[in-house]
C-alpha positions in Angstrom: 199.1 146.9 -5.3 197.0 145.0 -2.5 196.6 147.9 -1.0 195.3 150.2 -3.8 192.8 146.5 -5.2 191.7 146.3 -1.2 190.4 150.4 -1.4 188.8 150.6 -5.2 187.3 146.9 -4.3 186.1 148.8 -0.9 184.9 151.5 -3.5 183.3 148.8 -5.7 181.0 147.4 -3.1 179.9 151.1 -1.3 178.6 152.0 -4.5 177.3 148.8 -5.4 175.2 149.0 -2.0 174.8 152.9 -2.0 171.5 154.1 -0.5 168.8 156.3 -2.7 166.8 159.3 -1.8 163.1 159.6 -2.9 162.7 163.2 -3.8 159.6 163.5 -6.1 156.5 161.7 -7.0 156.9 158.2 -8.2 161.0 158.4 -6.8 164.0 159.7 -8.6 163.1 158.9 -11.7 159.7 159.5 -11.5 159.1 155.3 -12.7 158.1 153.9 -9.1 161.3 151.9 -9.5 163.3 151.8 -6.1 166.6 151.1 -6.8 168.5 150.2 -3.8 169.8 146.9 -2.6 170.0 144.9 1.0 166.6 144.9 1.5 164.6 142.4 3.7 163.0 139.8 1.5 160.2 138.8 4.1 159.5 140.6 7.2 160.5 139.5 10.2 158.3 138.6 13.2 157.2 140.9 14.9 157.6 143.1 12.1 159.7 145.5 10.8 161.5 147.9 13.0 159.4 151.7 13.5 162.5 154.1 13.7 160.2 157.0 14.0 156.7 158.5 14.4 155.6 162.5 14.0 152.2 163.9 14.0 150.7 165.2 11.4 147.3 166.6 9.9 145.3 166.0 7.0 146.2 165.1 3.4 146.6 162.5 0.7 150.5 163.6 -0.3 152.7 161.4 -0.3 156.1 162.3 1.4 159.6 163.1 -0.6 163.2 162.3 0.9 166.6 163.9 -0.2 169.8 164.9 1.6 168.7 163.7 4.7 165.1 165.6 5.2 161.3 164.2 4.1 159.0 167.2 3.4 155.4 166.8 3.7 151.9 168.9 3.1 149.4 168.7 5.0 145.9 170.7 5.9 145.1 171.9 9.5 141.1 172.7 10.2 138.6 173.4 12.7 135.8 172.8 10.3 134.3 169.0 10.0 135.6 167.4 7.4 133.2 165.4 5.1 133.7 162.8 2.0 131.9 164.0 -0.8 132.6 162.1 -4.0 131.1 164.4 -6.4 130.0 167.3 -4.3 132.1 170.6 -3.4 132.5 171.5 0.8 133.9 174.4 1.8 136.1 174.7 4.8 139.0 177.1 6.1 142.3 175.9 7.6 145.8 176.2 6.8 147.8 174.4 4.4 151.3 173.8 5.7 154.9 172.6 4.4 156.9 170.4 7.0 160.4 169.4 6.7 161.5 166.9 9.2 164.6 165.2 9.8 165.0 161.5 8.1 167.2 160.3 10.8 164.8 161.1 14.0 161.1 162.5 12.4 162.0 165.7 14.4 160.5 168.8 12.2 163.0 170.9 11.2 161.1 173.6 10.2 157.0 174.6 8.9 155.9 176.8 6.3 151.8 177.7 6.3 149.7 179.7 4.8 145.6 180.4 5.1 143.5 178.3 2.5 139.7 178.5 1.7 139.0 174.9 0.2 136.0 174.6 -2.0 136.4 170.7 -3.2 135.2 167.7 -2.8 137.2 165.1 -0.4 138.7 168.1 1.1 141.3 166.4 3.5 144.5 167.7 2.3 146.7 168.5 -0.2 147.4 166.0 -2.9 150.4 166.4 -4.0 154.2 165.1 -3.5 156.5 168.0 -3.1 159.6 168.1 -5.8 162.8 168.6 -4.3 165.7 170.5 -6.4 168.9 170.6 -5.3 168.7 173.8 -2.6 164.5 174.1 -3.0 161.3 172.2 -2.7 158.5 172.9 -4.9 155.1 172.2 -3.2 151.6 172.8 -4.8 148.1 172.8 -2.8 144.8 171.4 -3.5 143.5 174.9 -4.6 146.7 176.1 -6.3 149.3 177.5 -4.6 152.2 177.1 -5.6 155.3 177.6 -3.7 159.0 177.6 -4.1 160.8 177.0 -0.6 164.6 176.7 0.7 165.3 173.4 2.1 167.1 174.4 4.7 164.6 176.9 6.6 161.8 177.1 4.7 161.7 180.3 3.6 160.1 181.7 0.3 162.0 182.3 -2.9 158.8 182.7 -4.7 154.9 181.5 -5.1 152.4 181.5 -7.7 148.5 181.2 -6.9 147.5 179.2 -10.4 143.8 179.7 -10.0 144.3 183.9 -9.6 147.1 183.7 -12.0 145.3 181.4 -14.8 141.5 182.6 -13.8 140.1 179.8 -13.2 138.8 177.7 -9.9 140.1 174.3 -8.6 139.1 171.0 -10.3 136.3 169.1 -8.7 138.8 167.1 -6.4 141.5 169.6 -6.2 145.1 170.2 -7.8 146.4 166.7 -8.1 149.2 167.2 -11.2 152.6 166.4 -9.2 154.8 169.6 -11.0 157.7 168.6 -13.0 161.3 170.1 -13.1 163.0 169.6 -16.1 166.3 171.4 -16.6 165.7 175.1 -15.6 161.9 174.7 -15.7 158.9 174.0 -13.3 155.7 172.2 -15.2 152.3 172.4 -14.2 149.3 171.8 -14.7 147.9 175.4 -14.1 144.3 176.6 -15.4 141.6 175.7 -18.2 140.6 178.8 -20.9 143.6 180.7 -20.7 146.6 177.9 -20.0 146.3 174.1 -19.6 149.9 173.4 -19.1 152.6 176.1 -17.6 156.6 176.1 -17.6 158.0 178.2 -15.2 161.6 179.8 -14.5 162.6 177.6 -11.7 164.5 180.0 -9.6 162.3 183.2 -10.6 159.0 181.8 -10.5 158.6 183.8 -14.1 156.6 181.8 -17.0 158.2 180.6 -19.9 155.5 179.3 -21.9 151.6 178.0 -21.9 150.3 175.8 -24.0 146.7 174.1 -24.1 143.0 174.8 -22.7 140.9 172.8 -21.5 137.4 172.4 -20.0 139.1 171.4 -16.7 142.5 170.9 -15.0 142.1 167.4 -15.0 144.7 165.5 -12.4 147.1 163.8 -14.7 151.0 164.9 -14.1 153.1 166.0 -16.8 155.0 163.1 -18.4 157.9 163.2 -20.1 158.4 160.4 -22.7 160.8 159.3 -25.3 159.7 159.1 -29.1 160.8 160.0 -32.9 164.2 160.5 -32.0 163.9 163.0 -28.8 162.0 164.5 -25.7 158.2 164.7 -26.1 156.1 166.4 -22.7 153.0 164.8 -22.7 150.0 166.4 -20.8 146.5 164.8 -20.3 143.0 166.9 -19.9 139.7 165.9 -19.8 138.7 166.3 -23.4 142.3 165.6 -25.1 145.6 164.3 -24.9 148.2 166.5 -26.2 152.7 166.5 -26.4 154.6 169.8 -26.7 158.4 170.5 -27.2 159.2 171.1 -23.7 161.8 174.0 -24.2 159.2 176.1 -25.8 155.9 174.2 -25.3 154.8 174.0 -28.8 152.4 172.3 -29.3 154.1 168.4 -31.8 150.7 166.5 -31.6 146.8 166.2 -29.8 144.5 163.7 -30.1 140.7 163.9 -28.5 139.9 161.9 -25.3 136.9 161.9 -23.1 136.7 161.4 -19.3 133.6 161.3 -17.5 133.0 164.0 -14.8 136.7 165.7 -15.8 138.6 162.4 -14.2 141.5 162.0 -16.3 144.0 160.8 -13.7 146.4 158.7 -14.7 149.5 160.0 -16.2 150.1 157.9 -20.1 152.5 155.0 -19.8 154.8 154.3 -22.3 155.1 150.9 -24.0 157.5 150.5 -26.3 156.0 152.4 -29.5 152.8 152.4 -27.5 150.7 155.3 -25.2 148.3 154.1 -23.2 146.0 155.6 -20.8 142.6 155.0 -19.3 139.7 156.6 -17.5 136.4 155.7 -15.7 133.7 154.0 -17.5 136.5 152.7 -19.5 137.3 155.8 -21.6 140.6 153.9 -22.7 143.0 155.0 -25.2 145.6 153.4 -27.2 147.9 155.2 -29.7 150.9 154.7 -31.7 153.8 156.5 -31.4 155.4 157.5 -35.4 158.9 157.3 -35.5 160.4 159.4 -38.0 158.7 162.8 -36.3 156.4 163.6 -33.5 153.0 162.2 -34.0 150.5 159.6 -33.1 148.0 156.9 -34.6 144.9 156.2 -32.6 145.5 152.0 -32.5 141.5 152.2 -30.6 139.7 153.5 -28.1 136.4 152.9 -25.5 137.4 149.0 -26.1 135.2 147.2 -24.1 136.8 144.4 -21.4 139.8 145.5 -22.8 142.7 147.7 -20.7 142.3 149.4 -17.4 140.7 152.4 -15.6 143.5 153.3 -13.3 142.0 156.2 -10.4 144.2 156.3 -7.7 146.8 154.8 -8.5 149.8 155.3 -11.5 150.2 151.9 -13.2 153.7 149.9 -13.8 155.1 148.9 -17.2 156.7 145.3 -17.4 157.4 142.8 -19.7 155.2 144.9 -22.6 152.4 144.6 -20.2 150.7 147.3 -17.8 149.9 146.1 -14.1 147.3 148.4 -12.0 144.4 148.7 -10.0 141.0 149.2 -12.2 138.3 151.5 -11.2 136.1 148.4 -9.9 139.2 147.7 -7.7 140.4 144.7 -9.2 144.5 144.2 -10.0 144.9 143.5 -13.8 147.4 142.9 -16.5 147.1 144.0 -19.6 148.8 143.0 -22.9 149.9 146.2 -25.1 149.0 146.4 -28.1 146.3 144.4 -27.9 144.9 145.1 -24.4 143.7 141.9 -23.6 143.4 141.4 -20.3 145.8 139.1 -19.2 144.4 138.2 -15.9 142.7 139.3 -12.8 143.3 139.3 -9.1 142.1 140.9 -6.1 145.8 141.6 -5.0 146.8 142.5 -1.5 143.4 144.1 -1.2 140.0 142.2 0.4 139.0 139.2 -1.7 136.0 141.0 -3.2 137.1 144.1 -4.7 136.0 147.3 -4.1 135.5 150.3 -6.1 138.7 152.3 -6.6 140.5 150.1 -4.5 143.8 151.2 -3.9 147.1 149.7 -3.7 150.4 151.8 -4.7 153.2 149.8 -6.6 156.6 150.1 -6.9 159.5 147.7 -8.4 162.7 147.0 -6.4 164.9 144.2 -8.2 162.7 141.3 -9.0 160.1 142.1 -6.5 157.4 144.6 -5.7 156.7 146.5 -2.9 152.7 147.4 -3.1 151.3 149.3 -0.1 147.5 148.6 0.3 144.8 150.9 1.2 144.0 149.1 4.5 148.0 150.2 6.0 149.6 146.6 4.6 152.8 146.7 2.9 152.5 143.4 0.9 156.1 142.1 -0.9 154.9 140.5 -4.2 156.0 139.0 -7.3 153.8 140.4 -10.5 154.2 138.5 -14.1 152.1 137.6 -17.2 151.5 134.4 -15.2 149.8 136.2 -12.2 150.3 138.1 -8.8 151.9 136.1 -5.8 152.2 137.0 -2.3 155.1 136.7 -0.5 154.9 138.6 2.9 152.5 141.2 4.1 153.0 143.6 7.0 150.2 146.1 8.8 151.8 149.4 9.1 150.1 152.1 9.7 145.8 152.4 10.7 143.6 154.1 7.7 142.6 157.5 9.2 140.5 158.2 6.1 137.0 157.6 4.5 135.9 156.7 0.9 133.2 155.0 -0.1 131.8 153.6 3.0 135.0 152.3 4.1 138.0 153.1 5.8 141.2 153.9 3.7 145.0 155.3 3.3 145.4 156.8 0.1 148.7 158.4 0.4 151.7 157.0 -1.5 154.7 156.6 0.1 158.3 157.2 -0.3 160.7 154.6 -0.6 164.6 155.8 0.8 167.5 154.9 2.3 166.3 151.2 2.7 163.2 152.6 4.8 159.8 153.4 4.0 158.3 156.6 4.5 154.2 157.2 4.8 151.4 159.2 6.1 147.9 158.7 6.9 146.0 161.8 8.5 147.7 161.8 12.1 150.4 160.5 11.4 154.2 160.4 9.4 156.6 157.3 10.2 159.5 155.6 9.0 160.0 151.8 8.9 163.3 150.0 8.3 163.1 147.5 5.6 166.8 146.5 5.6 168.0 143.3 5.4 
């Protein structure tokens, strides 16, 4: 009897301390909630311990982790590079897909392909890739979109959305991290002839469209919970709009507005609340019904009320939303009401600057928010404020934006490590206790 108490207690305490991969945007269940234990709660001098470095080229995608491999996109050129904030460049290079070993950074293997860019901060792709089981699903910054096996990087099968969907890349490129839910692949595809595409997973072969729009937009599918089941909620630049996600009809819309197509933020779910918010403080509040699928508009446009969120998702707490406005300014914000709670400058510069950037992620009762400037800052964030607890400097800004320097790729959080890219650069940081 000691025996079999001494293995299912060994059991106990291996699952209780289990490690967790990272294999999409926002982690595994695409909440930016990390949800491992024996992590470091300050850093330790000298700082954390570097277990790896790889080169890399251009791009703002974050990486994702699963089975023991981080894939990455990135965008390799000849042509010089320049920051345009509301002006197309055009440049040739090659967008590639590495896989690299978690353990070492060695890459395992590339996949690349020849790419014309004709948008504006044209560094690299934007998005995370989605790993599935046996395949990783990666999508450029002009629309390719490409089903790979993990193990060698072949192709099972590729779309190119703007050929397919006749349209042309949004001003700042494809940005809407695809979706897999059960055997389908959602994206954000086209404007007049689909807004929103499922695809067959394995085949590549579409299932349904649903929407148009006057632009892509770069907003993610979001799944949410409401009225009793699954609603897939998509967000363009003149609308937001839920479908049935098996057969993407269309269960509610409501109009929206964003200034120069810049609907970026995915909706965030509060209770019986959807909120979501644009530059120029095109916000948007609605009401969930409960007894079928439908929505209220609670207001919208409220002045000095909510947030603009750009680069970065915002967290739902404590029925409050905490994120980086578009004047770069860390807020909370009470739902329904969307008072704003307080202000602070957070782990960026003590002025802030516009679309200051910090990614945020929740582990236990602390967050992990990794600042624009290559500072990890461990926090605590409440209704009562923001608090610092540690900050460490890992990893120089290789990019440009708004006259200053910058990082603006979110990382991955795995296996008690930290996983994140500039433009030169991939590496992976212990944070273990």
């Amino acid at each position: 009897m000691f025996l079999i108490w001494f293995i299912l207690l060994g059991l106990l305490v291996g699952r209780t301390a289990s490690a967790d991969d990272w294999p999409q945007w926002m982690g595994t269940r695409r909440d930016n909630v990390w949800r491992e234990e024996g992590l470091l709660e300050k850093f330790p001098a000298g700082g954390p311990k570097v277990l790896w470095r790889t080169p890399i080229a251009g791009g703002y995608a974050g990486p994702a982790v699963a089975a023991g491999r981080v894939f990455v996109t990135d965008y390799v050129t000849t042509d010089v590079v320049k920051i345009a904030n509301f002006e197309r460049k055009t440049s040739s290079g090659v967008e590639r897909v590495l896989c690299l070993d978690e353990a070492t950074g060695k890459i395992l293997w590339k996949h690349e392909y020849p790419v014309v860019y004709t948008i504006a901060y044209p560094s690299g792709p934007r998005c995370t890739p989605t790993i599935d089981g046996d395949r990783v699903y990666t999508l450029g910054a002009e629309g390719h979109l490409l089903c790979l096996n993990v193990s060698d990087g072949s192709v099972l099968w590729s779309r190119e959305l703007k050929n397919d969907y006749k349209t042309k890349a949004a001003l700042w490129g494809y940005a809407g991290h695809p979706l897999v839910d059960g055997p389908r692949l959602i994206c954000v595809a086209g404007t007049d002839v689909a807004h929103a595409v499922a695809f067959d997973k394995l085949t590549g072969k579409e299932l349904w469209r649903a929407g148009t729009a006057p632009e892509q937009g770069y907003s993610p599918p979001t799944m949410i919970e409401a009225a009793g089941g699954r609603q897939l909620v998509f967000m363009k630049p003149d609308g937001i709009y839920a479908v049935e996600p098996e057969t993407g009809r269309l269960l509610w819309e409501a109009p929206y507005n964003a200034d120069s197509g810049s609907i970026i933020m995915s909706p965030v779910q509060v209770g019986d609340y959807l909120y979501v918010g644009g530059f120029q403080e095109k916000n948007l509040l609605l009401k969930l019904l409960r007894d079928k699928p439908g929505v209220e508009v609670v207001w919208r446009n409220k002045a000095k009320h909510g947030l603009s969120a750009v680069n970065v998702q915002p967290f739902v707490a404590d029925d409050h939303i905490y994120g980086f406005h578009e004047k770069g300014d860390l807020r909370a914000v009470a739902i329904p009401s969307g008072e704003i709670v307080w202000k602070s400058a957070g782990p960026l510069a003590a002025r802030p600057q516009g679309s200051g950037t910090a990614f945020i992620i929740r582990a236990a009762d602390r967050y992990w928010l990794f600042a624009e400037n290559g500072d990890l800052v461990i926090a605590t964030l409440s209704p009562q404020g923001y608090s610092e607890i540690d900050r460490v400097h890992l990893i120089e800004p290789t990019n440009v934006a708004l006259g200053r320097d910058v990082v603006w790729c979110a990382p991955a959080y795995a296996n008690r490590a930290i996983i994140v890219r500039n433009d030169a650069e991939i590496i992976r940081v212990s944070l273990a206790k």
